[in-house]
N, C-alpha and C positions, 0 to 999 in steps of 0.2 A: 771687861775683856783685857787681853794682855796683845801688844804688839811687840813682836822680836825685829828688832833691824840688823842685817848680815851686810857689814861695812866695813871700810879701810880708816873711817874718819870719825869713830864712833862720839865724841866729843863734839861735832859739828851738828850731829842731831840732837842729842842730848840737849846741848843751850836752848836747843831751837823749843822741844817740849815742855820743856818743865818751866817754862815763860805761860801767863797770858793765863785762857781757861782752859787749857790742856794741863798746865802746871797745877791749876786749883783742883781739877779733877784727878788727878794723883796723887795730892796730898790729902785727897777724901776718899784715897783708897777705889774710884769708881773704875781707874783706868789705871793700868799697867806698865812699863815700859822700859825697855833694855835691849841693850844694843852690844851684839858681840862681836869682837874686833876679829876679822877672818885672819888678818896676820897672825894671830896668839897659833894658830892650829895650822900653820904653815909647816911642810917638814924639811923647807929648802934650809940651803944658809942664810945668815943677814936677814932670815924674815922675807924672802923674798916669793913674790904670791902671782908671777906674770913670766911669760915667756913668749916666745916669737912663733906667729901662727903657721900650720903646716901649709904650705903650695904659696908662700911669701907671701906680701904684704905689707904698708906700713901701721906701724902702734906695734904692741905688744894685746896682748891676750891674759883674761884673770884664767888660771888653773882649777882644774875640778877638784883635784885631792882638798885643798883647804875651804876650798865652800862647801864642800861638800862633809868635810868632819865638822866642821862650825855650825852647819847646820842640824848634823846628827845630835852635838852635845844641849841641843833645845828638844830634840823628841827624845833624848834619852830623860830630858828633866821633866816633861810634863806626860812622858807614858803614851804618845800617839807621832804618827805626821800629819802636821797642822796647815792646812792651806797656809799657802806660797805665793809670794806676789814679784816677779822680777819686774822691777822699772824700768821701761827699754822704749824708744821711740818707733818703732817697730813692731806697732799692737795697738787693738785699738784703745781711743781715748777715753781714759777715766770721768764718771757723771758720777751727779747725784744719786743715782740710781743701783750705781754701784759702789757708792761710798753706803750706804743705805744696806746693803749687803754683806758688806766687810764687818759692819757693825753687829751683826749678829753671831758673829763667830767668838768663840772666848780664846779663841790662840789665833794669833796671823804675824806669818814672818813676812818679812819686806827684804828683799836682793838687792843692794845698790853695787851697780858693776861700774867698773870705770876703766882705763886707758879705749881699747877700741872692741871690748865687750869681754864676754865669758864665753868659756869654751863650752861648746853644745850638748857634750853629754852629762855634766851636770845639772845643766837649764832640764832636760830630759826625764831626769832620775828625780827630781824635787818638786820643782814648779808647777802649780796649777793654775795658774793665771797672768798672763802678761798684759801689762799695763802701762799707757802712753798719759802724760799730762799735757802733748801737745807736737804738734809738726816740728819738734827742732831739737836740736842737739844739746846737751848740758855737759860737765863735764864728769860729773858721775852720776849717781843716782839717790844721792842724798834729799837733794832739794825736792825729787820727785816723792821721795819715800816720807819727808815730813807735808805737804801735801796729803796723802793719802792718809797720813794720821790724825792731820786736822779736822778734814770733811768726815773720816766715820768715825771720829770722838765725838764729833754734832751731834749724831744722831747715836748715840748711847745716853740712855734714860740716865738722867740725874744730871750730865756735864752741863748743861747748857740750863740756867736759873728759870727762861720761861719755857717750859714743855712746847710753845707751841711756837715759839722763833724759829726752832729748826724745819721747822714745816712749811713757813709761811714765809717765804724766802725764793730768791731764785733758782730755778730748775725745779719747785715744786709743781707738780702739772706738766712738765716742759714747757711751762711759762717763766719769760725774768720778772722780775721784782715790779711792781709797782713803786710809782715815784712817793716819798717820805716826808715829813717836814713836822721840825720841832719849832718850839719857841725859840724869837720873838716870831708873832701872830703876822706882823709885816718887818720886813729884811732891802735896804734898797731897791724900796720904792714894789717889789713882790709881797704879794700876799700870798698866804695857807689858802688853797681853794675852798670857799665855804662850805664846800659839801661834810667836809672834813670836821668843822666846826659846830656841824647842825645836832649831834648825839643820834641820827639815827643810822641806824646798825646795817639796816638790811641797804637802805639807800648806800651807804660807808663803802660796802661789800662789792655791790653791784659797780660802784665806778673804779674802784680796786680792780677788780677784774677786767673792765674795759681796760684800765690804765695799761695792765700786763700784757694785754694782749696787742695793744697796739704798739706798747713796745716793743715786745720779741715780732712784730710782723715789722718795724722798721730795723731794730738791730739782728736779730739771727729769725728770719725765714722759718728755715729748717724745721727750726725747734715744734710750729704747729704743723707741718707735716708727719713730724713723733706722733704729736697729741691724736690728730685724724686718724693716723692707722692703729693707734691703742684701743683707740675707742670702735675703731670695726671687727 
């Protein structure tokens, strides 16, 4: 899959992918990714991509015309309009679930807007999905848009070495993680719980699952109330 990111700072994303196993997944060709600066396709002067919102206000406002052709010169390259992701705190919150979703797409542009948003009738004419990483304000939407390329590069066949890490992980089930532990065997005066130790598989599983579940009922609730109404 290919991710486009529509940005002021396109350098700030950039660093951030091509690190780590997002990086190794592009250099194996499995994953994509480019990021086009919305100032390049500005037709103010100085490059300038923001103006003062109509009925006042304070901040400035990003402009439709240059998101809006930034946008166009990726459907003019790949021959369709490609779901669209604006980062906005003002939508609901990004899951697993939907990182799992994005991964199936072989095009998806990412929107990072900044001073005090984009103006509505572009959000309008492009956008098919708005997306929150949390209750609070950032100051553009970079950090949210690499986020979102991290969690559904996990789940693109080939990125991640064991097929089955990305699964077996938190948020799979709407359960968190079960607790971990590598060698040494004892660590200050802690031991690896023998269960863990014994080689048997199905017994391994079964207190895995307890583990998870008694975690996400002390740390997020919620999460098994997902699970009970899926399963109804």
């Amino acid at each position: 899959m290919k991710f486009w990111v529509l940005t002021l700072f396109p350098e700030m994303v950039e660093n951030a992918v091509k690190t780590s196993i997002t990086g190794r997944a592009m250099e194996k060709g499995i994953i994509e990714f480019e990021a086009v600066n919305i100032r390049d396709y500005t037709i103010e002067r100085h490059g300038k991509v923001d103006d003062y919102p109509y009925g006042g206000g304070a901040g400035m406002l990003m402009q439709a015309q240059p998101i809006y052709d930034a946008y166009m010169s990726i459907v003019e390259k790949i021959g369709y309009e490609p779901r669209t992701v604006y980062l906005t705190p003002a939508a609901k919150v990004f899951t697993q679930k939907k990182a799992k979703e994005f991964a199936l797409e072989e095009n998806i542009v990412l929107l990072c807007g900044h001073y005090e948003g984009v103006d509505e009738r572009v959000l309008e004419k492009i956008v098919t999905d708005y997306v929150s990483i949390g209750d609070y304000v950032l100051t553009g939407g970079e950090l949210a848009a690499m986020v979102v390329i991290d969690a559904a590069s996990r789940m693109v066949p080939g990125v991640l070495t064991n097929a089955a890490s990305g699964q077996d992980e938190s948020f799979s089930g709407n359960l968190l993680e079960y607790p971990q532990y590598t060698r040494p065997e004892e660590w200050m005066g802690e031991k690896v719980p023998a269960i863990l130790l014994s080689g048997h598989h199905a017994n391994v599983e079964k207190w895995r699952r307890e583990k998870a579940i008694e975690r996400t009922m002390e740390r997020r609730p919620e999460l098994l109330k997902v699970e009970d109404n899926e399963d109804n």
